[in-house]
LUMLUM-780095 format. One record per residue (C-alpha): residue in three letters; residue number from 1; z, x, y. Coordinates in steps of 0.2 Angstrom, whole numbers, plus 5000, padded with zeros to 4 digits. Example, Ala and Ser with C-alpha at 12.3 -4.5 7.8 and 13.67 -1.06 7.14 Angstrom:
BEGIN
 resn resi   zz   xx   yy
  ALA    1 5039 5062 4978
  SER    2 5036 5068 4995
REM end
This chain:
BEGIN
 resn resi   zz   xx   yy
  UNK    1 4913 5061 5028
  UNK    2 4928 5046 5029
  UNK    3 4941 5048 5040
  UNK    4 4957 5051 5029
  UNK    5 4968 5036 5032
  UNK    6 4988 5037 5039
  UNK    7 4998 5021 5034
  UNK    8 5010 5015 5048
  UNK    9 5015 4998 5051
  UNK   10 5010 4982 5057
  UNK   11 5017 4981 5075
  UNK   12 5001 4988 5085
  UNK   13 5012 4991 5104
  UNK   14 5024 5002 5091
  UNK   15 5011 5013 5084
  UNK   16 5003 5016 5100
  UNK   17 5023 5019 5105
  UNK   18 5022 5032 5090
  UNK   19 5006 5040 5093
  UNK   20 5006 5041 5112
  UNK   21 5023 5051 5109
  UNK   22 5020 5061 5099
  UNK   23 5029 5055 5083
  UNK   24 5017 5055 5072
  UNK   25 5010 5068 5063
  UNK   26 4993 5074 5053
  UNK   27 4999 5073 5032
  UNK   28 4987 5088 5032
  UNK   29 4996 5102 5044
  UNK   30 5009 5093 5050
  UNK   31 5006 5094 5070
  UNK   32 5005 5079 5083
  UNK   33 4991 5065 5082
  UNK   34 4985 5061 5098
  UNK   35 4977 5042 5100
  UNK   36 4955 5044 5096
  UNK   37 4949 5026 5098
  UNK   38 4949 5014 5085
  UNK   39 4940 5010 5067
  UNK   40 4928 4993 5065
  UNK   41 4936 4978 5066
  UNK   42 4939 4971 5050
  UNK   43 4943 4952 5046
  UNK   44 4955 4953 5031
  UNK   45 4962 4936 5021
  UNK   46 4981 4932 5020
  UNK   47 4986 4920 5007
  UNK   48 4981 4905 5020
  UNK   49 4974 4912 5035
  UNK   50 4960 4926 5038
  UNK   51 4967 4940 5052
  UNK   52 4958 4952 5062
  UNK   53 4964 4970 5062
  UNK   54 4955 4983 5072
  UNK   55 4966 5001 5064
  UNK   56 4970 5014 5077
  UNK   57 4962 5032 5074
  UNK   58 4969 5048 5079
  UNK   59 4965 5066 5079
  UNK   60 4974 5083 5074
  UNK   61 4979 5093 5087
  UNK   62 4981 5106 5076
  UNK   63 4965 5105 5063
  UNK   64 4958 5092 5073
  UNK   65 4955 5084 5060
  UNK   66 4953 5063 5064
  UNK   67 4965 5048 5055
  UNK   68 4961 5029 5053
  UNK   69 4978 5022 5055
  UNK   70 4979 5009 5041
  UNK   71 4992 4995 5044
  UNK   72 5003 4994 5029
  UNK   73 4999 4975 5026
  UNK   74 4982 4981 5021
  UNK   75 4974 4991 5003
  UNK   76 4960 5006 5006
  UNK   77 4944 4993 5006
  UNK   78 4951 4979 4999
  UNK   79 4946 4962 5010
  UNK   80 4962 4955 5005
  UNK   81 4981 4959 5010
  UNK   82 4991 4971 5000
  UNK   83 5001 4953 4998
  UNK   84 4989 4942 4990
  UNK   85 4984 4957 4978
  UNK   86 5002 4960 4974
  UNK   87 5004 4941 4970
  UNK   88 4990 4943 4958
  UNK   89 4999 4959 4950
  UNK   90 5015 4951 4948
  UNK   91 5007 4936 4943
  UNK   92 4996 4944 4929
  UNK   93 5012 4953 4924
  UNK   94 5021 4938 4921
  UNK   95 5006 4933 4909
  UNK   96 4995 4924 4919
  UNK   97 4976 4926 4916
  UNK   98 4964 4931 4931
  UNK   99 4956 4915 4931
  UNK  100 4970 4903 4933
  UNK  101 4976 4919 4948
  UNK  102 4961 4916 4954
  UNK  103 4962 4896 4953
  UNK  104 4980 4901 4961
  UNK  105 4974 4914 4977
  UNK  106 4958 4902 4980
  UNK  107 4949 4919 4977
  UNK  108 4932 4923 4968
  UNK  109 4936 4928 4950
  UNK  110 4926 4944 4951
  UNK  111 4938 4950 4964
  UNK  112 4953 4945 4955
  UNK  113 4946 4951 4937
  UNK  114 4942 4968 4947
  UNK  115 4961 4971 4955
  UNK  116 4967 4967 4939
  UNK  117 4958 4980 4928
  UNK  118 4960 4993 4942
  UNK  119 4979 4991 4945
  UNK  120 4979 4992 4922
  UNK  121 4968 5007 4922
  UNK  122 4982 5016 4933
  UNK  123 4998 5008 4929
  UNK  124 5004 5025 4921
  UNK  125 5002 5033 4935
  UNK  126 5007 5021 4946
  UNK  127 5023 5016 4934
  UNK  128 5029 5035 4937
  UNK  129 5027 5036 4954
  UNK  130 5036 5020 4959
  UNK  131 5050 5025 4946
  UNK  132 5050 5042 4955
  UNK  133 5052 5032 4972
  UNK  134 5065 5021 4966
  UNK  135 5076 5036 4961
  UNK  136 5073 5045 4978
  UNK  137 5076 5029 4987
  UNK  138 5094 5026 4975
  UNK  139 5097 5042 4965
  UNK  140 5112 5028 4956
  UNK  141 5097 5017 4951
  UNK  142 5098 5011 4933
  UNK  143 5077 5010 4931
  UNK  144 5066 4996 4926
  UNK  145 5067 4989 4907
  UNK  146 5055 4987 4896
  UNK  147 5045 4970 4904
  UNK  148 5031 4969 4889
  UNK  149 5017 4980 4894
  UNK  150 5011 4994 4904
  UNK  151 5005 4982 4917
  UNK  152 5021 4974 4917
  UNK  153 5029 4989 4920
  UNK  154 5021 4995 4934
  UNK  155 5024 4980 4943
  UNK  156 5043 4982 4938
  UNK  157 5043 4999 4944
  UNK  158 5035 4994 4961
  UNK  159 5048 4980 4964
  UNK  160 5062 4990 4961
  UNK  161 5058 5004 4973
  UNK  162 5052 4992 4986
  UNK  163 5070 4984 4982
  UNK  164 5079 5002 4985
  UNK  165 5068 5005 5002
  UNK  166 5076 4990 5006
  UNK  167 5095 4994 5003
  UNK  168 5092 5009 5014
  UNK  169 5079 5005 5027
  UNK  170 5084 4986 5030
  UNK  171 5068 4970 5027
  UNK  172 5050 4973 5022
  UNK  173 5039 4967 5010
  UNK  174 5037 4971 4992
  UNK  175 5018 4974 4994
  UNK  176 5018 4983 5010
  UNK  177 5030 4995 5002
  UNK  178 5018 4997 4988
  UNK  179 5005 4999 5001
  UNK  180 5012 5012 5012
  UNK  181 5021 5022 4996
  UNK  182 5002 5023 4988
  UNK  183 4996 5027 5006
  UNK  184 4985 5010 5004
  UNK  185 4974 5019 4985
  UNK  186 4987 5008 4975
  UNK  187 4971 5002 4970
  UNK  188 4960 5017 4973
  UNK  189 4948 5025 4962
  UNK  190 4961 5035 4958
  UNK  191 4982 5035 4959
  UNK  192 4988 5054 4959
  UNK  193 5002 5055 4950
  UNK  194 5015 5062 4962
  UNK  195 5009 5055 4977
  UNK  196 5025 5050 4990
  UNK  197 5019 5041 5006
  UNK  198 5029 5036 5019
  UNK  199 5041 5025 5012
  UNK  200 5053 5024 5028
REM end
């Protein structure tokens, strides 16, 4: 059985910080991680550059259960960065076909085609829990408009709660936002609607 995965961030010396002390804790049971080796390396592409990532895992000291620590620049299997599949998202949302974004990403057009239909097959749910982030984040929010369709919106949605986690928790990226609020299923086989990750 997979490892259940933890999204942190991308600073490796602070999550070692975080886990050696401590701070973090199992989503299941709530007690302290403690630092179990790591998962397989992984080469993963940027928009320009390939990057290696090698994710810490922990275990439960209280169900002992074990936790891949997933960097928040990266989706749950996806060989690409939550960035260069979120600039397929917004570019598909702003009408763009998958194979002039995949022309675009200088990615195959299988891949593109199959983000694409994954992120439309769950943008309800994805569109209600970004929209439920965006008013926890900014309970003043006004909401997303109407952009055109149900892809649209969900994109919309995501931008303005990674906007609002801005406002109150200072710079980060729109898609590692998305990444970490999803914890890294945004496109999983399925989005549960309701699911908050860590969005701090």
């Amino acid at each position: 059985m997979e490892a259940p995965v933890l999204m942190v961030g991308t600073d490796s010396l602070e999550v070692d910080r975080l886990l050696l002390g401590g701070l973090l804790l199992c989503p299941g049971c709530e007690q302290v991680l403690r630092p179990w080796g790591w998962a397989r390396t992984r080469s993963v592409r940027e928009l320009v550059e390939v990057v290696v990532v090698r994710p810490r895992r922990s275990l439960c000291s209280g169900c002992t259960r074990s936790h891949v620590l997933l960097p928040e620049l990266l989706l749950l299997r996806r060989a690409d960065t939550a960035a260069v599949i979120g600039s397929a998202l917004t570019a598909k949302a702003t009408g763009a076909g998958h194979r002039s974004i995949a022309a675009m990403l200088d990615r195959p057009v299988g891949s593109v085609r199959a983000w694409l239909r994954r992120f439309a097959a769950h943008a309800e749910s994805i569109r209600v829990l970004f929209t439920g982030l965006l008013f926890v984040l900014d309970p003043e929010a006004d909401g997303a408009l109407p952009a055109g369709s149900l892809f649209a919106d969900a994109v919309e949605a995501v931008g303005l709660a990674a906007a609002a986690a801005v406002r109150m928790f200072g710079p980060r990226p729109a898609w590692a936002f998305a990444s970490s609020a999803s914890s890294g299923l945004l496109l999983g086989p399925v989005m549960p609607a309701g699911l908050l990750g860590n969005t701090s």
